[in-house]
C-alpha positions as CSV (number, residue, x, y, z in Angstrom):
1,X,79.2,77.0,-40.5
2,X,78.9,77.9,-44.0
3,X,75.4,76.7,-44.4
4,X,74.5,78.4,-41.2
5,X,74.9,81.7,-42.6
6,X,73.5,80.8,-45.9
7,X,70.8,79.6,-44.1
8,X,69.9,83.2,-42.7
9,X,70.7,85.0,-45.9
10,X,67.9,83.3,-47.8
11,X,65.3,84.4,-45.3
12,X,63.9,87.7,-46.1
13,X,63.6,89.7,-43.1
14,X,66.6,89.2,-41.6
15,X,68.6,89.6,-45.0
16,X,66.5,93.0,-45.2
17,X,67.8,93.4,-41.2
18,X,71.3,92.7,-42.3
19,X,71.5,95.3,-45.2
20,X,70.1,98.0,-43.2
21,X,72.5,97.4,-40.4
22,X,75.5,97.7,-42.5
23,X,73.8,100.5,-44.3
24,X,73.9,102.4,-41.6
25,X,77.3,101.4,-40.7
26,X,78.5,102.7,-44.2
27,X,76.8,106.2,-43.4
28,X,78.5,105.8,-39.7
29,X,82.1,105.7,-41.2
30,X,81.5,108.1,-44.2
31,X,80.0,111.0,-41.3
32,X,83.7,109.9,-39.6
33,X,85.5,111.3,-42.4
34,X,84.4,115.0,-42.2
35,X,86.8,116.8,-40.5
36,X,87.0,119.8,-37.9
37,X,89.0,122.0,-40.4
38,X,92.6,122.6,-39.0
39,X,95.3,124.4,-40.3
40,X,98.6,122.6,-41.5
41,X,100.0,123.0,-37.8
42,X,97.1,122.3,-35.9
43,X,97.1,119.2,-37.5
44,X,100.6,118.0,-37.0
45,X,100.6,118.8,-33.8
46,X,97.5,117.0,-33.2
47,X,99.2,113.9,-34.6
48,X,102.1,114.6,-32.2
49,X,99.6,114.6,-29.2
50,X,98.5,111.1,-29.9
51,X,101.7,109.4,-31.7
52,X,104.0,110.8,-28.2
53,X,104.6,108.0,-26.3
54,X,106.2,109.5,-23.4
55,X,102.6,112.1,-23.2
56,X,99.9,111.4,-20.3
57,X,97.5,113.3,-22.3
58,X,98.0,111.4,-25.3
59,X,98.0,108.3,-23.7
60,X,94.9,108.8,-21.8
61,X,92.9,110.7,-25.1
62,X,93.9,107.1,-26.4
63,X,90.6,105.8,-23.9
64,X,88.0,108.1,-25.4
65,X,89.4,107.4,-29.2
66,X,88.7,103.5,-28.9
67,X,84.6,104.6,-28.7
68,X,85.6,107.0,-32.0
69,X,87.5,104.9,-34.2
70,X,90.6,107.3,-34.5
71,X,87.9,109.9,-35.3
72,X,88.9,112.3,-32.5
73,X,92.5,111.8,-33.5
74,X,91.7,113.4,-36.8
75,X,88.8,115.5,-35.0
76,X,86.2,114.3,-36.9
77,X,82.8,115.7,-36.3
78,X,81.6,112.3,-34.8
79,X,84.8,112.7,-32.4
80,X,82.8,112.1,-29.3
81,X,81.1,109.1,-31.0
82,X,78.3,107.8,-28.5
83,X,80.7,108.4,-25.2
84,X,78.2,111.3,-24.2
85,X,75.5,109.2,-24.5
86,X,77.0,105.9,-22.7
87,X,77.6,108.7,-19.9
88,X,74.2,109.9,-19.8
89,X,72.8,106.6,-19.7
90,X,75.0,105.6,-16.9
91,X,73.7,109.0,-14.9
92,X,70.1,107.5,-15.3
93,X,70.4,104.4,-14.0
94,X,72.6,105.3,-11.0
95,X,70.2,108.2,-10.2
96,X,66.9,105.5,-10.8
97,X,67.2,104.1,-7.2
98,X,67.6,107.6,-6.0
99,X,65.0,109.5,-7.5
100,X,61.6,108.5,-7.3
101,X,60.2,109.7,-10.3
102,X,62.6,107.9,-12.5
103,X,61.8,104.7,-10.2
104,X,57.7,105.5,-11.1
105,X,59.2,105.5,-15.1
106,X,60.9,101.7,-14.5
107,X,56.8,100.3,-13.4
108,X,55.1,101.9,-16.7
109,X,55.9,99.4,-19.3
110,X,56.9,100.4,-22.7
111,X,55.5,104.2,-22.0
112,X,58.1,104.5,-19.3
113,X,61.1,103.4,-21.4
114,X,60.5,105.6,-23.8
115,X,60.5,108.4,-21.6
116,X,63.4,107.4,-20.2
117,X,65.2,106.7,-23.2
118,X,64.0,110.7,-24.0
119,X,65.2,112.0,-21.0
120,X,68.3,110.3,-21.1
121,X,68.7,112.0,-24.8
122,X,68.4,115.2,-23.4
123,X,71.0,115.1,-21.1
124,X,73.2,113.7,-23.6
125,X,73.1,117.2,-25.3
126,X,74.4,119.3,-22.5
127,X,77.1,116.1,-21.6
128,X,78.4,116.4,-25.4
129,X,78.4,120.6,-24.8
130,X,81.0,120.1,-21.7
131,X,82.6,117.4,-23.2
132,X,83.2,119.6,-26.0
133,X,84.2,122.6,-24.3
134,X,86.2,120.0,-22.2
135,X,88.0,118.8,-25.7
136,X,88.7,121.6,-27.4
137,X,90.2,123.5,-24.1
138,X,92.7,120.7,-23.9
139,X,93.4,120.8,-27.4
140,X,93.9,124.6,-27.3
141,X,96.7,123.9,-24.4
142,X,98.8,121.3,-26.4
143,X,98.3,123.9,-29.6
144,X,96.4,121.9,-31.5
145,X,93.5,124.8,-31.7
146,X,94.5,128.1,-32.0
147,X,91.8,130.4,-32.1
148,X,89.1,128.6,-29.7
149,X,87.3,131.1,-27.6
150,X,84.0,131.6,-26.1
151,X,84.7,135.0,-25.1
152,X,86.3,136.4,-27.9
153,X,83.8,138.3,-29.9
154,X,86.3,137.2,-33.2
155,X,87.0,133.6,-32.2
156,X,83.5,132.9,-30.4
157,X,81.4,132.5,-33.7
158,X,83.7,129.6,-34.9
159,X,83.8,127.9,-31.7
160,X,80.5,128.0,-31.0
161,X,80.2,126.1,-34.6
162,X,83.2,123.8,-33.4
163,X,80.8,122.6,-30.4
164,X,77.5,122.6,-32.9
165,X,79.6,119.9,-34.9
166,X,80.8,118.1,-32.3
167,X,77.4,117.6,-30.6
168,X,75.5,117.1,-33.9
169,X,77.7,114.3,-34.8
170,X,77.3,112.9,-31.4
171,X,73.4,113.1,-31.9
172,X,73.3,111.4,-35.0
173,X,75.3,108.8,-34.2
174,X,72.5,108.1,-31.4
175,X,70.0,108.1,-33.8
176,X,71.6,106.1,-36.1
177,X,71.9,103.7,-33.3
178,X,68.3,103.6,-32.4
179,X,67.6,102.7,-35.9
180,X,69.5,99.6,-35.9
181,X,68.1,98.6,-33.0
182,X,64.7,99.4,-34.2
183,X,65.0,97.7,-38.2
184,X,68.4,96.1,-37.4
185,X,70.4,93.2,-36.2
186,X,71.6,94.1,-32.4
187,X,71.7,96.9,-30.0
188,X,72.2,99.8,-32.1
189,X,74.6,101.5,-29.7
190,X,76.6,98.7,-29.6
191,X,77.3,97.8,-33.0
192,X,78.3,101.5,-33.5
193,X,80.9,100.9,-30.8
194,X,82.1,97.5,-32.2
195,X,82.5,99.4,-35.8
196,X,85.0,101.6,-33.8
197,X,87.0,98.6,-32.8
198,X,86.9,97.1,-36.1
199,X,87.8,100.1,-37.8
200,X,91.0,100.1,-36.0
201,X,92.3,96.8,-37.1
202,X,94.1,98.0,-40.4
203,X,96.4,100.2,-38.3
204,X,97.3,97.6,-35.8
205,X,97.8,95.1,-38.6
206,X,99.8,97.8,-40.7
207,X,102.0,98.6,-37.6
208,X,102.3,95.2,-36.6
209,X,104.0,94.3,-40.2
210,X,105.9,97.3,-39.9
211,X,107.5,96.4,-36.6
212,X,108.2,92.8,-37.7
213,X,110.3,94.2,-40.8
214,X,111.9,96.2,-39.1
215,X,112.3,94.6,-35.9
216,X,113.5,91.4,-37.2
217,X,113.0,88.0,-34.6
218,X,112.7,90.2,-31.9
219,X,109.6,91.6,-32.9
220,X,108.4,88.5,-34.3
221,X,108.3,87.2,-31.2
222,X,107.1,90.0,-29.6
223,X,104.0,89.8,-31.8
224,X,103.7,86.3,-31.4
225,X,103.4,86.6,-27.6
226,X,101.0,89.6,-28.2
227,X,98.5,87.3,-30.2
228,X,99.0,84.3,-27.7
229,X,97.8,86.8,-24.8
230,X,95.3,88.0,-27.1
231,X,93.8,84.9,-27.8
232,X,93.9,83.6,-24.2
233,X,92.5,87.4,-23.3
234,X,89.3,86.8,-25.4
235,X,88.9,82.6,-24.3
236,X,89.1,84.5,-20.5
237,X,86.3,87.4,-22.0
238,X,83.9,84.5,-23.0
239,X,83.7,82.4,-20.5
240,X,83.7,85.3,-17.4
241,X,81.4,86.8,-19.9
242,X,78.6,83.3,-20.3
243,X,79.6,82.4,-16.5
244,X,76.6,82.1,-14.5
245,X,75.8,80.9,-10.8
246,X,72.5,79.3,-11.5
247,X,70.1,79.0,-8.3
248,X,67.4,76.8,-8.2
249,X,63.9,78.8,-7.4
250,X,60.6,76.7,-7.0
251,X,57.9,78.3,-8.1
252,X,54.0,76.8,-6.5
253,X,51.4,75.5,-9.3
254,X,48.1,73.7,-9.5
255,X,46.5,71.5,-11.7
256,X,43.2,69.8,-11.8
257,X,42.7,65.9,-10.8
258,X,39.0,64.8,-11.2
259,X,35.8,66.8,-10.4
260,X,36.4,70.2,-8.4
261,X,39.9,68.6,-7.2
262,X,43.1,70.2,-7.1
263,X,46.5,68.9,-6.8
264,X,49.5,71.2,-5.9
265,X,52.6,70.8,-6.9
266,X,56.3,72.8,-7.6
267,X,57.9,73.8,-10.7
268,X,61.8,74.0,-10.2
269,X,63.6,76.8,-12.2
270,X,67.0,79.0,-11.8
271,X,67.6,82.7,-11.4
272,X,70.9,83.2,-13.6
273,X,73.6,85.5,-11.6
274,X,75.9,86.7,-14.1
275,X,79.8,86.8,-13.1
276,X,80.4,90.0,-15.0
277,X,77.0,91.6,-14.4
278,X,78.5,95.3,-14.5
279,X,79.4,94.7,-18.1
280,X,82.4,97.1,-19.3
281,X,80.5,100.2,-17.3
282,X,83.7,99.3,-14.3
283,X,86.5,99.8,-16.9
284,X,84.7,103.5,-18.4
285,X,84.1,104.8,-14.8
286,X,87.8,103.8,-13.4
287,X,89.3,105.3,-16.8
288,X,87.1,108.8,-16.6
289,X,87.8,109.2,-12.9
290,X,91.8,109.1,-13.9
291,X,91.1,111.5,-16.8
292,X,89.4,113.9,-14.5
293,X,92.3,114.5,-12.8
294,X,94.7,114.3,-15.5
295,X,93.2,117.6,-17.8
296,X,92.6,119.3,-14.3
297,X,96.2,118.9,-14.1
298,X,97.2,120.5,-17.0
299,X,95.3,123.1,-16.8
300,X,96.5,124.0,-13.4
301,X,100.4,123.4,-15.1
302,X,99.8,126.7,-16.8
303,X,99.5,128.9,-13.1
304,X,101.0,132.0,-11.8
305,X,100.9,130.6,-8.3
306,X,103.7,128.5,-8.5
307,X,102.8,125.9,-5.6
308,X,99.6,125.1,-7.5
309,X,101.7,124.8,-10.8
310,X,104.3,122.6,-8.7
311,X,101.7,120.4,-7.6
312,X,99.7,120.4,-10.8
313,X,103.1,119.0,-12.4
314,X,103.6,116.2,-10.0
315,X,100.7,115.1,-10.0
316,X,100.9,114.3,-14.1
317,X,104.4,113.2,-13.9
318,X,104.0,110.9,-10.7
319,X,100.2,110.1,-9.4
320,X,98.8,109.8,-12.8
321,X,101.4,108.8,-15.4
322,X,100.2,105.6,-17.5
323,X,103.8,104.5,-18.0
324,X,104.2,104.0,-14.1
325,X,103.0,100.8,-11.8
326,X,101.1,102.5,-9.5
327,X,99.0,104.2,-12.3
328,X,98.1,100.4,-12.9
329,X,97.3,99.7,-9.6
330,X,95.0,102.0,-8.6
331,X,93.2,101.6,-12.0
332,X,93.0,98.0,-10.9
333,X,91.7,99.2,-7.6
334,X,88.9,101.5,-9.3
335,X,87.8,98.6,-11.4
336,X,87.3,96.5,-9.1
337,X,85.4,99.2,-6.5
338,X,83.2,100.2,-9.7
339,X,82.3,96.4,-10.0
340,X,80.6,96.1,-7.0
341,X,79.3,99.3,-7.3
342,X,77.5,99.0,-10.8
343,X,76.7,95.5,-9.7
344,X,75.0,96.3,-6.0
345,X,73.3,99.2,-8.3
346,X,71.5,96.8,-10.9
347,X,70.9,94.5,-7.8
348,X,68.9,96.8,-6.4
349,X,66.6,97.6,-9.7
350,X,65.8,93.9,-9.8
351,X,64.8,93.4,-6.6
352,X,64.6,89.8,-6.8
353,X,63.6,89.0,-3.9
354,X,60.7,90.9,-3.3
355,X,59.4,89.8,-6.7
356,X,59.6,85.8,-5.3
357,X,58.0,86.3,-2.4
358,X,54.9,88.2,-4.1
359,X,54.9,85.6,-6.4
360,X,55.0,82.8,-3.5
361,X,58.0,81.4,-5.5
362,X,61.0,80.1,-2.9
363,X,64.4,78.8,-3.0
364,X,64.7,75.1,-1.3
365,X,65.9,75.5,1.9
366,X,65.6,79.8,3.1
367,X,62.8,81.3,3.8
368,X,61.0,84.1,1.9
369,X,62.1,87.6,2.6
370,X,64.6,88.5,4.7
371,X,66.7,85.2,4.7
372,X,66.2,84.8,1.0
373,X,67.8,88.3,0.1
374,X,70.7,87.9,2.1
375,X,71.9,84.1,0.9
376,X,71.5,85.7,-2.7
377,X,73.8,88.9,-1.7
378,X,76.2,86.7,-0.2
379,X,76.5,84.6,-3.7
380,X,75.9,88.5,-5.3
381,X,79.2,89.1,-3.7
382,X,81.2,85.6,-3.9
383,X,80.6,85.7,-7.9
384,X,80.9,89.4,-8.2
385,X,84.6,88.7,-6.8
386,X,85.8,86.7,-9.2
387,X,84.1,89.1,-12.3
388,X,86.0,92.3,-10.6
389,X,89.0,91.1,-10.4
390,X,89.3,89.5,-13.9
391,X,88.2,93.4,-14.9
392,X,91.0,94.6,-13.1
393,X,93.8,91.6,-14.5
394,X,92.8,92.6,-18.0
395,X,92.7,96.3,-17.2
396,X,96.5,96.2,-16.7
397,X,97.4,93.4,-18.5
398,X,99.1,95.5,-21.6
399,X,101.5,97.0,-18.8
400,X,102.0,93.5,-17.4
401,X,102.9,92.2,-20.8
402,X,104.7,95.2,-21.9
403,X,103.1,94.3,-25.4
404,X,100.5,96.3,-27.5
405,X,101.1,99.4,-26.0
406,X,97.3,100.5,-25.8
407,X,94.9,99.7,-22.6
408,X,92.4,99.5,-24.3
409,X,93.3,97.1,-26.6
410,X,93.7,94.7,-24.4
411,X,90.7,95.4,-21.8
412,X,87.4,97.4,-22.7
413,X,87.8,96.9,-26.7
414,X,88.0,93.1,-26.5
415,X,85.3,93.2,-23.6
416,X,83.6,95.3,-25.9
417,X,83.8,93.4,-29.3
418,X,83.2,89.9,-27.2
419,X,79.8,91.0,-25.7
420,X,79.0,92.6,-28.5
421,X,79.6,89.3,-31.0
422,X,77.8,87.3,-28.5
423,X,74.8,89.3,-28.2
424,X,74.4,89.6,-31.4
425,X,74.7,85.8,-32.1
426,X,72.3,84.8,-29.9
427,X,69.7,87.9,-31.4
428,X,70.7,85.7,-34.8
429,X,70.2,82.3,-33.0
430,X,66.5,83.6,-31.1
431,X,65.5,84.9,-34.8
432,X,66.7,81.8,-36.5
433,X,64.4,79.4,-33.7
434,X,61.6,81.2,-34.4
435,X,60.9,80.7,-37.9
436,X,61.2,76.8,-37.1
437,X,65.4,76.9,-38.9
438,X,67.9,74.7,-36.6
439,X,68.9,77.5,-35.0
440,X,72.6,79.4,-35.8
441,X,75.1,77.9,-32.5
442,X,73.3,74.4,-33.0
């Protein structure tokens, strides 16, 4: 193992790639430690909002500051992290099959990526502005921001720079990302994501020594089931995350024999159906849809009509209250909905089996076209099972195990930080193959 990675550190390039990535990195968690300025209150009760247990909000704000690395529990100008932008991208591709311009976009090569990639930048800006607006409304409500108007003529100047910030940070982050993707080791995007994770370690390390002082066996134990879950959690993440239904796919070819003569013959390969295809897209929609609702909620707690505020208060006490079992289970019901959904959505982008039959390729025993496409949905749909309800399992496994305390901790982080890991091993392995080294995994 050692030798592997000594191995890549003595070739240039990718030492040079290395470097630049955890350059930018550096410069990622340095722009996370400038501040929103907030008064002495402002900031405790901001702590409060995120440290109270027994708080939807809180809990729920939890889901956006895994993507910021505690930076919008200190309200760091890169609060938002790349959210916005994950959202906007998200909004292309589900509005691709829909609109046929941005289908025209998805036929023009390396032209049309980059102008979707632009496009979807764009929206990003007016996503972060709501989001923003969104944010800062909330925190206004629990007190955390005390003077945040944009009608005020004396509070609308600072809040307007408030939003600036927050959508500046959000747009460097973006670019940052695009840079290590461009001179860098990975997707860009994702490795700013994964820093997030990482960055949270130290605290759940630091509370995690805390509660075994102070616990004594009990916690001990508890933490030693925590890790035990963990560990089978992330064995679970890998192999849904490599599993594959391979299906064989001959593909027609012709060589010559003699003079003039020509001898057909097949070339067998596989089209690789992923088990997870939808990625951790399922676990961001399900957890935004039961967001929604929640700061709708307390905004409408604040009403003079008091069967809207009666209403508004069941429906954050009952329907939508993370410490409750049916909160779990329709999570685990949107996960799995928004798996087959995201997955019947990149099915469609492929289009596989259009492309076989125009390239006369077939699979051994169906017929090109029509029968083709649906035994390939019906394995779309056997395999897709088994990826959308392992989403939903870890999606309320912390409340089925009672331990860790944090959703996503135990579902889109580790999903996260897995994929993330893996991709960027095999981007090491594919650069390692090519200039003629063993490889890294072999």
């Amino acid at each position: 193992m050692w030798e592997k990675l000594r191995s890549i550190w003595t070739v240039p390039d990718l030492r040079k790639k290395i470097l630049f990535t955890l350059g930018m990195l550096l410069v990622f968690r340095v722009l996370a430690h400038i501040n929103v300025p907030l008064s002495p209150d402002e900031q405790k009760n901001l702590n409060s909002l995120f440290n109270k247990g027994d708080n939807p909000v809180g809990q729920l704000l939890g889901l956006l500051d895994v993507f910021s690395g505690g930076s919008l529990q200190n309200f760091s100008i890169v609060a938002f992290s790349v959210y916005p932008y994950i959202t906007a991208t998200i909004v292309m591709q589900l509005l691709q099959p829909i609109i046929p311009a941005l289908q025209n976009l998805s036929t023009q090569g390396e032209s049309g990526r980059l102008r979707f990639s632009q496009i979807t930048r764009i929206i990003t800006v007016p996503l972060a502005f709501l989001q923003g607006i969104g944010q800062c409304a909330l925190f206004q409500q629990e007190k955390v921001l005390t003077n945040f108007s944009l009608i005020d003529p004396q509070y609308a100047l600072q809040s307007f720079a408030i939003l600036a910030s927050l959508i500046s940070g959000t747009m460097i982050l973006v670019w940052l990302g695009e840079l290590i993707t461009e001179k860098g080791i990975g997707n860009g995007i994702s490795i700013i994501i994964l820093a997030n994770i990482l960055s949270n370690l130290p605290k759940y390390v630091q509370q995690g020594a805390v509660a075994a002082q102070s616990g004594g066996s009990g916690a001990v134990v508890s933490i030693g089931v925590f890790l035990i879950i963990g560990a089978i959690t992330i064995l679970g993440i890998i192999y849904i995350y490599l599993g594959q239904r391979r299906v064989p796919v001959q593909y027609p070819t012709k060589r010559n024999v003699g003079r003039g003569m020509l001898v057909g013959s097949a070339q067998t390969t596989y089209i690789p159906m992923q088990i997870n295809s939808a990625g951790m897209i399922p676990l961001i929609f399900a957890s935004s849809m039961l967001l929604f609702p929640t700061v709708i909620a307390r905004y409408l707690s604040t009403s003079q009509t008091p069967w809207i505020k009666d209403v508004a208060l069941w429906i954050s006490l009952y329907l939508i209250n993370p410490s409750e079992w049916w909160y779990w289970i329709i999570n685990f019901a949107l996960v799995v909905a928004f798996t087959y959904f995201y997955a019947y959505v990149l099915w469609q982008q492929q289009n596989i089996p259009e492309n076989l039959q125009k390239q006369g390729a077939f699979i051994p025993g169906y017929r090109p076209g029509e029968p083709t496409s649906r035994y390939l949905l019906t394995i779309l749909n056997r395999i897709t099972l088994a990826g959308a309800l392992f989403l939903g399992v870890i999606t309320v496994l912390p409340f089925i195990a009672r331990v860790g305390g944090s959703q996503m901790l135990g579902a889109a982080s580790l999903l996260i930080a897995v994929g993330v890991v893996l991709d960027t091993v095999r981007q090491l392995e594919s650069q390692m193959v090519m200039r003629n080294y063993s490889g890294f995994l072999s």
